[in-house]
C-alpha positions in Angstrom: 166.9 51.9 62.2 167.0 55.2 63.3 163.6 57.6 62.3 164.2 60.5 60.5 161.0 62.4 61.4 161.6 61.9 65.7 161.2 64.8 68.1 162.5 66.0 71.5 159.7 64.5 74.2 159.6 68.1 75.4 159.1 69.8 72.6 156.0 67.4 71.7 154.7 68.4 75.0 154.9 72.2 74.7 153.5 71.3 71.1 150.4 69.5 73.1 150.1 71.9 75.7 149.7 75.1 72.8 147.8 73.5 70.6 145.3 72.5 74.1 145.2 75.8 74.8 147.4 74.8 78.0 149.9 76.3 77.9 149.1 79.7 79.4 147.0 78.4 82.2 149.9 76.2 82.9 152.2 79.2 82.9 149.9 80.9 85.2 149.7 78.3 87.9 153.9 78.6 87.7 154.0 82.2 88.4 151.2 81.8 91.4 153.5 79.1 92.7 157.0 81.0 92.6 156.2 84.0 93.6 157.6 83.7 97.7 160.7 82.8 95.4 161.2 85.0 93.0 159.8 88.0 95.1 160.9 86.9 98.6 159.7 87.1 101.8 159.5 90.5 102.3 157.2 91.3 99.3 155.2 88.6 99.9 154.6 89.8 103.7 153.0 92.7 101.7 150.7 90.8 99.3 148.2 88.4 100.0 145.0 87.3 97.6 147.2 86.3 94.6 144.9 85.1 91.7 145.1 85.3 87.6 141.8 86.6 86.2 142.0 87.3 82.3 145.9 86.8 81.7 146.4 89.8 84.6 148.1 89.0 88.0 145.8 90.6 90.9 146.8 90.8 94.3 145.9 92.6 97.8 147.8 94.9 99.5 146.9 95.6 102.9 147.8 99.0 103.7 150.3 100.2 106.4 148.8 99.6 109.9 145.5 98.2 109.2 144.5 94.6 110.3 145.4 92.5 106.9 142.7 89.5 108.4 145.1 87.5 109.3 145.6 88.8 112.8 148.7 90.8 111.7 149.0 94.3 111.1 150.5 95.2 107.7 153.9 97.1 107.7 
């Protein structure tokens, strides 16, 4: 007998994850993760320090010449 009232496991989830208040933070942790991929290698060789602090992206940017701490120089 087939259920009448059965949703999509994904769609549960997402339904989980808002109603958690998961959702964003999970979002968040995505972005940090992807952005060498999205942004490649040549941005990210000009940002280091990436963090999430109140739904805002903040990130370093060494500027050009200066020692970035890593024992590089930036650009």
């Amino acid at each position: 007998m087939k259920r009448n009232d059965a949703e999509p496991i994904g769609k549960l989830i997402q339904k989980y994850l808002r109603q958690e208040s998961l959702e964003s933070p999970l979002n968040e942790q995505r972005l940090l993760d992807s952005w060498e991929t999205v942004l490649g290698p040549t941005i990210m060789s000009y940002t280091r320090d990436l963090y999430i602090r109140v739904c805002t992206l903040d990130l370093c940017c060494p500027p050009s010449g200066v020692d970035d701490g890593a024992g590089t120089f930036g650009p």
